[in-house]
C-alpha positions in Angstrom: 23.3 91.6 -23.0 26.9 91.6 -23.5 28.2 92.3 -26.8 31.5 90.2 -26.0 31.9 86.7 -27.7 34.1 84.1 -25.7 35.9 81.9 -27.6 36.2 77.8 -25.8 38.6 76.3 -27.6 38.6 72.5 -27.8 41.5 71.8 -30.4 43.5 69.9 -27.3 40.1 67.6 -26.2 37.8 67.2 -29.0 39.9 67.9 -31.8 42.4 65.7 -30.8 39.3 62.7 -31.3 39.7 63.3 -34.7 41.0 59.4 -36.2 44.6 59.5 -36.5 45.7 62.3 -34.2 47.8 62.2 -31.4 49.3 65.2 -30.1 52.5 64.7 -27.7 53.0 65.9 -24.4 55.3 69.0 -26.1 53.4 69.5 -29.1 50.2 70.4 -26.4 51.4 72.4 -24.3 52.9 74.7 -27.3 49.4 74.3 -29.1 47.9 75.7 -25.6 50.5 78.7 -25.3 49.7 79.8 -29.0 46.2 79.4 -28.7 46.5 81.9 -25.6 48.6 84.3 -28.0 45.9 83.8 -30.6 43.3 85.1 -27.7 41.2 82.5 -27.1 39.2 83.3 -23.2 39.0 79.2 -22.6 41.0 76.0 -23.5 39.6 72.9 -23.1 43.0 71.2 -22.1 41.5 67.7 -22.2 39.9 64.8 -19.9 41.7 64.4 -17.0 40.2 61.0 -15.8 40.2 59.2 -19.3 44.2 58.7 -19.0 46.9 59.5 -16.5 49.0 61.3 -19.8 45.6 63.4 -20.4 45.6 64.1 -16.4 49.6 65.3 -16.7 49.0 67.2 -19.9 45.7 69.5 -18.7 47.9 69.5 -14.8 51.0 71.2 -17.5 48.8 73.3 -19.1 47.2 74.8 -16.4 50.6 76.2 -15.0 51.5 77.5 -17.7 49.1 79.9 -19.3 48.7 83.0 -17.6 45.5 84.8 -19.1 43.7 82.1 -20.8 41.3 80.4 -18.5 41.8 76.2 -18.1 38.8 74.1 -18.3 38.7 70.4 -18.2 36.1 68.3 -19.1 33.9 65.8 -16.8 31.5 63.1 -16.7 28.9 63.3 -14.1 30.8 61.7 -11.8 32.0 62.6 -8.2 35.4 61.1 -9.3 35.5 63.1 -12.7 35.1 66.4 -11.2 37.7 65.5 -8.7 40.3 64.8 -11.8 39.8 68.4 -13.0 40.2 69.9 -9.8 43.6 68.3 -9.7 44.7 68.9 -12.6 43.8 72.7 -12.7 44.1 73.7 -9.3 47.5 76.0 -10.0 45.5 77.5 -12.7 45.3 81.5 -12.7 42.5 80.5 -14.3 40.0 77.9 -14.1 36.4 76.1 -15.4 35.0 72.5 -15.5 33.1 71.4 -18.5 30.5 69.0 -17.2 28.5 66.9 -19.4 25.0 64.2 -19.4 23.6 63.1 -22.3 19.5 64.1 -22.5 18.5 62.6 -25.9 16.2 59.3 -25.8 18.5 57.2 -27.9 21.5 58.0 -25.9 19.4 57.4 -22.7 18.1 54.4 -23.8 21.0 52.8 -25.8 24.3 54.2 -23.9 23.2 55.4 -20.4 20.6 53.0 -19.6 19.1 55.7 -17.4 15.4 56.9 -17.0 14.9 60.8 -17.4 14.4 61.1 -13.5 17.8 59.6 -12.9 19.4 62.1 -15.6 17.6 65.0 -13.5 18.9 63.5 -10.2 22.8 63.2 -11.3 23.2 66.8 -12.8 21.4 67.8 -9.5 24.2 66.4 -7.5 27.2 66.6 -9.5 27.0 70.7 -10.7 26.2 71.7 -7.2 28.9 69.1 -5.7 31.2 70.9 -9.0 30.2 74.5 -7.8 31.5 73.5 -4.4 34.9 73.4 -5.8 35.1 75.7 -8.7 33.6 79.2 -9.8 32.6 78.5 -13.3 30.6 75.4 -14.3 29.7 74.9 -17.4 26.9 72.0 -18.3 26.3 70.1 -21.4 23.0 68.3 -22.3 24.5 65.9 -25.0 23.1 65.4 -27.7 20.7 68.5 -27.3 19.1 68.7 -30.5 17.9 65.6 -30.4 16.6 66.2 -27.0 12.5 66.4 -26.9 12.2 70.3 -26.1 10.3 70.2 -22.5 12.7 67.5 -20.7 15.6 69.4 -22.5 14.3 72.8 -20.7 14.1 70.4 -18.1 17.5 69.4 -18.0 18.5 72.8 -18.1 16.7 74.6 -15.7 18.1 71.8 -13.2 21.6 72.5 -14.2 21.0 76.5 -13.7 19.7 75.8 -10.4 22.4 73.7 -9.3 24.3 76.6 -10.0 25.9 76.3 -13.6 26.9 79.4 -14.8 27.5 78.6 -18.6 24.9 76.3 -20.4 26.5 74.8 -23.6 24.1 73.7 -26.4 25.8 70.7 -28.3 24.5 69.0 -31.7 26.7 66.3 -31.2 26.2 64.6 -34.6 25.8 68.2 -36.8 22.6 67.1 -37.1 20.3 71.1 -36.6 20.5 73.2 -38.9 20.8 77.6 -38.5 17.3 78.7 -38.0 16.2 75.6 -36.2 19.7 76.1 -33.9 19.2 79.5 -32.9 15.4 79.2 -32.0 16.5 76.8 -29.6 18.7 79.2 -28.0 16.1 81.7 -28.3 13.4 79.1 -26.7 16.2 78.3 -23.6 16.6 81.6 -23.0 13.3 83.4 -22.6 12.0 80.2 -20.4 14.7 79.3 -18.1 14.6 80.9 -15.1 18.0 81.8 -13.0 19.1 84.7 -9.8 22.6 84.5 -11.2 24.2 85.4 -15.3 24.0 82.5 -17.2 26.1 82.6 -20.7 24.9 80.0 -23.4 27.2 78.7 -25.7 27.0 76.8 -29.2 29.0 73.3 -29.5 28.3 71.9 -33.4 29.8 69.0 -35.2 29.7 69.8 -39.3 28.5 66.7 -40.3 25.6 68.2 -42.4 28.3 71.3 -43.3 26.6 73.6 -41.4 28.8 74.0 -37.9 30.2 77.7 -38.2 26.5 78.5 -40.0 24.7 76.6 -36.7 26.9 78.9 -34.2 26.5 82.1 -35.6 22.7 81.5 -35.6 23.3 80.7 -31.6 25.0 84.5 -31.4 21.9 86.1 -33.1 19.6 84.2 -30.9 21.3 85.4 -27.7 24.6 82.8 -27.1 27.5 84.7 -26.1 30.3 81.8 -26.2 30.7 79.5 -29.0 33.1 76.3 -28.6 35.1 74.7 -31.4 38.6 74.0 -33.0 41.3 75.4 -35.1 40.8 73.9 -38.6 37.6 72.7 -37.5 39.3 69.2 -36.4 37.4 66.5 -34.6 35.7 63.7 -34.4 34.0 62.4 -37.5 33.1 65.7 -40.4 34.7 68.1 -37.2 33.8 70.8 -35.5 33.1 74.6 -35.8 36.3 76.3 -37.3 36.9 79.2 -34.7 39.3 80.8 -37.8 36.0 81.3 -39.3 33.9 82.4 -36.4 36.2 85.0 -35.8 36.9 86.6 -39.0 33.2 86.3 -39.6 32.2 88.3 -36.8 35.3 90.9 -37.9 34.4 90.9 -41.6 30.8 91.3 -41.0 31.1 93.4 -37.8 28.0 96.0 -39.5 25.6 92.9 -38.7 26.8 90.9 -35.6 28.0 94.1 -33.1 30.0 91.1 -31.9 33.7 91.5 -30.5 36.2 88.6 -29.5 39.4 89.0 -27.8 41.1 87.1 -30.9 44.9 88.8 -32.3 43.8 87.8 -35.8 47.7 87.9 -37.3 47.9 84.9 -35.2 45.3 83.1 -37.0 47.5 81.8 -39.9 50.5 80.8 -37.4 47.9 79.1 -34.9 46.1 77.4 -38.1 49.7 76.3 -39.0 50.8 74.7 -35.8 47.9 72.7 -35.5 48.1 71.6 -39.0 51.8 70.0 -38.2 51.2 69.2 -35.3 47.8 67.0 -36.3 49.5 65.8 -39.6 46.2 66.9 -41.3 47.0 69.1 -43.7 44.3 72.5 -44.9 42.3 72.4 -47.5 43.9 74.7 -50.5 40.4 76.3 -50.8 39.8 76.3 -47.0 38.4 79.5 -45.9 40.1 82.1 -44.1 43.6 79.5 -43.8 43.8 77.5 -47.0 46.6 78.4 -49.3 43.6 79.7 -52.0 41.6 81.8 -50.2 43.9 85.2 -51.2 44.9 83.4 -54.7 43.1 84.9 -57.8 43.4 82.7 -61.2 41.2 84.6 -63.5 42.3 87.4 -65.7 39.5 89.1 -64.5 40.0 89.1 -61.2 43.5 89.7 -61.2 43.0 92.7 -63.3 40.8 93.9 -60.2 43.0 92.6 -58.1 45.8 94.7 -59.1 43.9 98.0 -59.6 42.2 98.0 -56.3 42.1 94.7 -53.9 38.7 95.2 -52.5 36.9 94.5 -55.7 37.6 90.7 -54.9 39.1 90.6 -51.1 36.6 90.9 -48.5 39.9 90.8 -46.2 43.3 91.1 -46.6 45.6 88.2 -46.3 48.0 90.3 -43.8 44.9 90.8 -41.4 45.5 86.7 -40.3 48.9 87.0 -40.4 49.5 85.8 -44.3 52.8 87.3 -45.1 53.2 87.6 -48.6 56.7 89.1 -48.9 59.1 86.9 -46.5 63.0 87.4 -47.0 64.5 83.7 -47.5 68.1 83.0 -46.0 70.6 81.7 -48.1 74.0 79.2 -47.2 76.2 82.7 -46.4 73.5 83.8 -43.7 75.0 84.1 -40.1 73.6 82.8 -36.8 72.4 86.5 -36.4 69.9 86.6 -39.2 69.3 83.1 -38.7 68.5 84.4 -34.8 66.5 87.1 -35.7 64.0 84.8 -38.5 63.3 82.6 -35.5 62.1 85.4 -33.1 60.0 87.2 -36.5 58.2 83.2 -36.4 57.4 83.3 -33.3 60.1 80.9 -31.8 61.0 81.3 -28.6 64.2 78.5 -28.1 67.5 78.7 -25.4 71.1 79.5 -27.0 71.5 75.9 -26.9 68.5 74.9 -29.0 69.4 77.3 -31.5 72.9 75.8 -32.1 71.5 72.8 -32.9 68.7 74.1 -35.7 71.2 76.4 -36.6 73.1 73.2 -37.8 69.6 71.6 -39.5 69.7 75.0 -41.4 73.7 74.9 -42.4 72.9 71.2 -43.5 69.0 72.5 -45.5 71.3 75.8 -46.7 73.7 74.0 -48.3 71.2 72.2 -50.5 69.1 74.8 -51.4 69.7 78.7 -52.9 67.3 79.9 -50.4 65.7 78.4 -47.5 62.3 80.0 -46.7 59.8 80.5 -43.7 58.1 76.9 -44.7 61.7 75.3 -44.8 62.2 76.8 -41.5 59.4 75.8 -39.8 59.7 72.4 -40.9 63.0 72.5 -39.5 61.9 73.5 -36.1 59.0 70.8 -36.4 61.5 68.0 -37.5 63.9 68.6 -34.9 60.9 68.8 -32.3 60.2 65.1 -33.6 63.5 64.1 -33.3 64.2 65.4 -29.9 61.0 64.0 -28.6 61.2 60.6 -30.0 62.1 57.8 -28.2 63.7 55.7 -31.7 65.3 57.8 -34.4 66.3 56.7 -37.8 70.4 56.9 -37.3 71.4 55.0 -41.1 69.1 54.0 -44.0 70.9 51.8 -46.9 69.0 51.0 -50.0 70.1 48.9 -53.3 67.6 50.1 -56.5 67.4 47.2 -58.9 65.5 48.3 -62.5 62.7 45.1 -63.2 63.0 43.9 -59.8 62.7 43.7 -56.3 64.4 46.3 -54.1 66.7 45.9 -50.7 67.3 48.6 -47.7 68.7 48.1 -44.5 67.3 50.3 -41.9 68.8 51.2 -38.8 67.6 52.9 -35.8 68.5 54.2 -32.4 66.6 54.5 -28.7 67.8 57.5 -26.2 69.2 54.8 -24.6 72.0 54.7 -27.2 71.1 51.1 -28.6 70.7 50.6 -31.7 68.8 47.9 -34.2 69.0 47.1 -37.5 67.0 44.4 -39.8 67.1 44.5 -43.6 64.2 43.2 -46.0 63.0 43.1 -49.9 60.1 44.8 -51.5 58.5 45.3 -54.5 59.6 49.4 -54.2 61.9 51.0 -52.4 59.9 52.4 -49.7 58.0 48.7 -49.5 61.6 47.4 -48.7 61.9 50.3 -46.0 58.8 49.5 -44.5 58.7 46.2 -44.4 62.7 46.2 -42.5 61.2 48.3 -39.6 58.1 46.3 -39.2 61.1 43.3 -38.9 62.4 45.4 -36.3 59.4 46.6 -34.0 58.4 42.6 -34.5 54.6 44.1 -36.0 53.5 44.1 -39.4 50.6 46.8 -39.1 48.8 47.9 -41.8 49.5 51.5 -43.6 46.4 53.0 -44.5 47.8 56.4 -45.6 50.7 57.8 -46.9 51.4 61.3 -48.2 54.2 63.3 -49.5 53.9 67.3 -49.4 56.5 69.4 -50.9 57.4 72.0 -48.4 58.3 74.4 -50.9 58.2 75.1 -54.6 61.1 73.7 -56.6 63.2 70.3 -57.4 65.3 71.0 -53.8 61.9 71.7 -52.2 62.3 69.2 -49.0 59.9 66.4 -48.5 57.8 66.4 -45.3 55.5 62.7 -45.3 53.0 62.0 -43.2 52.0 58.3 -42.8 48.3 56.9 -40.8 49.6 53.4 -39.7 46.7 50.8 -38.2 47.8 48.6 -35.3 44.7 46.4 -34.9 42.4 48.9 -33.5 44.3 51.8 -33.1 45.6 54.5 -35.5 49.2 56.0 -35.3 50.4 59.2 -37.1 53.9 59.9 -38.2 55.5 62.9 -39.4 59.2 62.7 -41.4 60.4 65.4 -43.1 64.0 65.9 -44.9 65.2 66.7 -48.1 65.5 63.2 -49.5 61.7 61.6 -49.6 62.7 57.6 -48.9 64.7 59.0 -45.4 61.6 60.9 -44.8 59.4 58.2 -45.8 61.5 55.9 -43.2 61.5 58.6 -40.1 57.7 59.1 -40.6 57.3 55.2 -40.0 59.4 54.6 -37.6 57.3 57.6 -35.8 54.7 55.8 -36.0 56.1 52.4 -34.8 57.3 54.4 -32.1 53.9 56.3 -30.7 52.3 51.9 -30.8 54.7 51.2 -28.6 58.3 51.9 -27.5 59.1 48.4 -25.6 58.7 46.0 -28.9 61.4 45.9 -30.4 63.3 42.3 -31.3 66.1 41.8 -28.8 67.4 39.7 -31.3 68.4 42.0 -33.8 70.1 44.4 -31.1 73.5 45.3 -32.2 
């Protein structure tokens, strides 16, 4: 058996089911292309038939990696399989992701389809999928809760249909390690196959137990394990792949496990997806969180300091934690400035640099130094800005002590038409908010607002994120500048924005 893990990474498909997020067109395809610099052997790039955007995005992605293999994912459906083999077909490249739910309340309850009928559709949608691609990769849904013979069942019929890749899912966290891997085991001394089969572990951490629950599967034989950076995803998430990798690293003595993972891309990789999703890490979050190399006792600092291995099992340099970072100051040239971007990781045209080189002048001359954080939020705010189709072009307020405040907000499409409305609140950022619901003409309701300092300091800038209901849908918004009410207004607007971009009252057009 092998002793390679592959690494499936679902960040772009199920971790983007997490409530709240919505990555943009942009902000997937760069997720994608650092995920493929992180080394991960599969992305799943999305669902191609749930939504033309989804079908565009995996179509993008797909021509743009080069080593990193594309998979989308499919319903048993004739139609389904067809949308990946669109979407993918310029892939270097290329896997399908095909799933059927097996468990009796699933069958019962959402299919409304007898066991033989379940047997009958994998039969004729993996061998119809293995018609068109070389890798096919079947999901029982809802495995664990699957009776054991009809899920061996449901199995062996996949294999024969010619699936090469059987994922395992507990799709509501609900096994737990030693239970897990037995199944594995059980699957694969009883299924019978002419052709390599890799299993592979899928776990929702509902119970806590998701990166516990796959590296069970590796000891019991699985030899690809699926999940997302920052363990993101619908409801508790999913298996944090930051951990399954520096777990099988760290504790290499017991797994004889290798991945193909550059691990001083883990922190970068953790980061994107954090901005990107607007859900920030976890201070004490393993491997990523801004704890996990911080040492408050006296104790342990004295260790610390005389030898790091009596309390670091890993250094924070191995995943890419750089603890010594120059900052740039107002008198930094375009060079330097240049030269910071490339050391990130940024990759942007003379022309793109001009234009953050001016963010920076305007950051610099607020701040003594301006450091990697202030950078990167930078980059990310200008991303936001470029890519939005309303931006924030004045915001006026009038503070009144003991009473209720006034702003006038107004805003700007790529079109070059601009609105403007003006309302009271009982604060100032009530008063902001409530002028660009007069705006958009929709009074949603926010159900979360945060402010994060980006970096230490009274001339830290703000970043805010904001979760805004519109009936029943969630929108994210992201506004970061050095002055917390403008970022408080970009990060709504944002939000108004992603709802919709065709609302707004012709009759406050200016």
């Amino acid at each position: 058996m092998s002793d390679h893990i592959q690494i499936f990474d679902t960040t772009l498909r199920d971790g983007e089911q997490t409530p709240g997020v919505n990555f943009s067109f942009d902000e997937r395809l760069k997720i994608a292309k650092q995920l493929e610099k992180w080394g991960v052997d599969v992305i799943e790039a999305g669902f191609p038939a749930s939504s033309e955007g989804s079908f565009k995005s995996v179509e993008s992605i797909a021509k743009a990696l080069t080593t990193t293999a594309v998979c989308g994912l499919a319903r048993c459906k004739k139609s389904d399989i067809d949308a990946v083999h669109e979407s993918t077909k310029e892939a270097q490249h290329r896997q399908i992701h095909i799933f059927l739910a097996t468990s009796p309340i699933h069958l019962e309850y959402k299919l409304k389809m007898t066991e033989d009928e379940v047997i009958a559709s994998i039969t004729e949608n993996v061998t119809y999928a293995k018609t068109i691609f070389e890798k096919v990769q079947f999901s029982p849904e809802d495995a664990t809760r699957t009776p054991l013979p009809f899920l061996i069942k449901a199995v062996q019929t996949a294999v024969d249909a010619g699936a090469d890749i059987i994922n395992i899912p507990d799709t509501v966290g609900y096994s737990y390690p030693s239970e897990y891997g037995q199944l594995f085991k059980t699957l694969i001394e009883t299924v019978k196959s002419d052709h390599e089969v890799i299993y592979s572990s899928h776990c929702h951490d509902d119970l806590g137990l998701a990166v516990a629950n796959g590296l069970a599967a590796f000891e019991n034989g699985a030899r690809r394990v699926e999940g997302a950076i920052n363990g993101i995803g619908e409801r508790a998430g999913n298996t944090a792949l930051e951990e399954i990798a520096l777990a099988l690293h760290v504790r290499q003595d017991h797994y004889n496990l290798s991945t193909n993972i550059n691990l001083s891309e883990t922190k970068n990789t953790s980061d994107m997806v954090s901005r990107y999703s607007g859900l920030r890490v976890p201070r004490n979050k393993a491997i990523v969180g801004k704890n996990a190399f911080s040492h408050e006792s006296g104790i342990h600092q004295d260790g610390i300091l005389k030898n790091p291995e009596t309390y670091e099992i890993m250094t924070p340099q191995l995943v890419g934690v750089v603890k010594n970072s120059l900052p740039l100051g107002k008198l930094s040239g375009r060079h330097a400035f240049s030269e910071k971007l490339v050391e990130l990781g940024y990759d942007l045209s003379p022309d793109e640099q001009v234009e953050v080189f001016k963010q920076f002048k305007s950051v610099a001359d607020k701040k003594k130094q301006v450091t990697d954080r202030d950078i990167h939020a930078i980059l990310q705010g200008t991303e936001h800005e470029e890519n939005a189709y309303y931006k924030v072009k004045a915001l006026q307020l009038q503070f009144v002590s003991n009473g209720l405040q006034s702003s006038v907000v107004v805003i700007e499409d790529k079109e070059g038409n601009t609105y403007q409305d003006s309302s009271i609140g009982s604060g100032s950022i009530t008063s902001i908010y409530n002028a660009i619901d007069r705006i958009f003409d929709y009074s949603p309701e926010l159900q979360q607002y945060r402010i994060e300092s980006i970096t230490e300091g009274t001339d830290a800038q703000a970043e805010v994120h904001v979760q805004v209901q519109f009936e029943d849908e969630i929108f994210t918004g992201i506004g970061i500048d050095y002055d917390i009410l403008y970022a408080s207004c970009k990060a709504y607007v944002e939000a108004h924005a992603k709802h919709s971009e065709n609302t707004v009252k012709e009759g406050v057009k200016s």
